[in-house]
C-alpha positions as CSV (number, residue, x, y, z in Angstrom):
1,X,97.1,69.6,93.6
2,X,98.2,73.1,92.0
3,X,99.4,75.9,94.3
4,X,96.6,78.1,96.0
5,X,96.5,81.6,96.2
6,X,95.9,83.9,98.8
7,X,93.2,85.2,97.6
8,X,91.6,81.9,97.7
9,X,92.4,81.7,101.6
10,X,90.8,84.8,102.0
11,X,87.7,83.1,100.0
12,X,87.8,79.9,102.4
13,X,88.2,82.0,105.7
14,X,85.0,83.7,104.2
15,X,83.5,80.3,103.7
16,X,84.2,79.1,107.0
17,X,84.7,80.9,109.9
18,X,84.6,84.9,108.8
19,X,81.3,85.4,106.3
20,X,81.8,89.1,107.1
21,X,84.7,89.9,105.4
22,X,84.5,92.7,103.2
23,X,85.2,91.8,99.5
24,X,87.9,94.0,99.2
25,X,89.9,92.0,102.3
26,X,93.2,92.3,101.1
27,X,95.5,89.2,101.4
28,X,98.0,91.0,103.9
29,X,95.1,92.2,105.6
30,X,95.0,90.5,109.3
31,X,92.4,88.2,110.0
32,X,92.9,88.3,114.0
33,X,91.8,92.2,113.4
34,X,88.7,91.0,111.3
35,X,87.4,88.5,114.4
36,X,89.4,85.4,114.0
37,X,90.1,83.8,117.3
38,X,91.5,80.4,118.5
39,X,88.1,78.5,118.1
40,X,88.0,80.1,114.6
41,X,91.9,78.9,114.0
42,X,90.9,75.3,115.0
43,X,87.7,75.6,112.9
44,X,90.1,76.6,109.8
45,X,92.8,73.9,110.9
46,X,90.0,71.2,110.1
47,X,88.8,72.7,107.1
48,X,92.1,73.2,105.9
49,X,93.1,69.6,106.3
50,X,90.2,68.2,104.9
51,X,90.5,70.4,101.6
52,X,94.2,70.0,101.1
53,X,94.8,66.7,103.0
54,X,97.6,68.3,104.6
55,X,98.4,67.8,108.4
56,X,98.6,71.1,110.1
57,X,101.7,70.3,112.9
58,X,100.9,71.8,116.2
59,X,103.9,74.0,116.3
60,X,102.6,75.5,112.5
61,X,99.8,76.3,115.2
62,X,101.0,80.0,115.2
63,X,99.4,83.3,114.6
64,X,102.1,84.5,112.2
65,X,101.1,81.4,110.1
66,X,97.0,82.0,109.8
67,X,97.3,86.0,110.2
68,X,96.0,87.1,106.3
69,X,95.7,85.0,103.2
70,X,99.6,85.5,102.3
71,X,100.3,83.1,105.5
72,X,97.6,81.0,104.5
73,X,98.4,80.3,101.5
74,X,102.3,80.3,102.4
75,X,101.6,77.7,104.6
76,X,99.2,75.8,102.5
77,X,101.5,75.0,99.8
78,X,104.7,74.9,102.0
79,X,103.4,71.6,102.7
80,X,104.6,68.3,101.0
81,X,101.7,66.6,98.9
């Protein structure tokens, strides 16, 4: 699977947990500020591992790691296939 980009994080955080985000959310732009919370987090952990097959460890459970679409997408493909 190719590397994502942040940009697309910032898409699937729009498709799953934040529909509010402004299309000009910028991909260092902090998601915690925009409304995510921990049930959100968990929401995004699932989606995330369905899309990308990729477990999310509990101690990548951080809020460095799912704070804007540059940690998203850091941690995304940080991951081994």
């Amino acid at each position: 699977m190719p590397a994502t980009t942040p940009t697309a994080m910032i898409d699937l955080v729009r498709e799953t947990v934040l529909p509010d985000l402004p299309a000009d959310f910028s991909t260092e732009a902090d998601f915690f500020e925009a409304g995510l919370d921990s049930m959100g987090v968990m929401q995004l952990v699932m989606f995330l591992e369905e899309r990308f097959a990729k477990k999310v460890e509990p101690d990548e459970l951080s809020r460095a790691n799912f704070r804007s679409g540059n940690a998203l997408a850091a941690l995304v493909n940080g991951k081994a296939a």
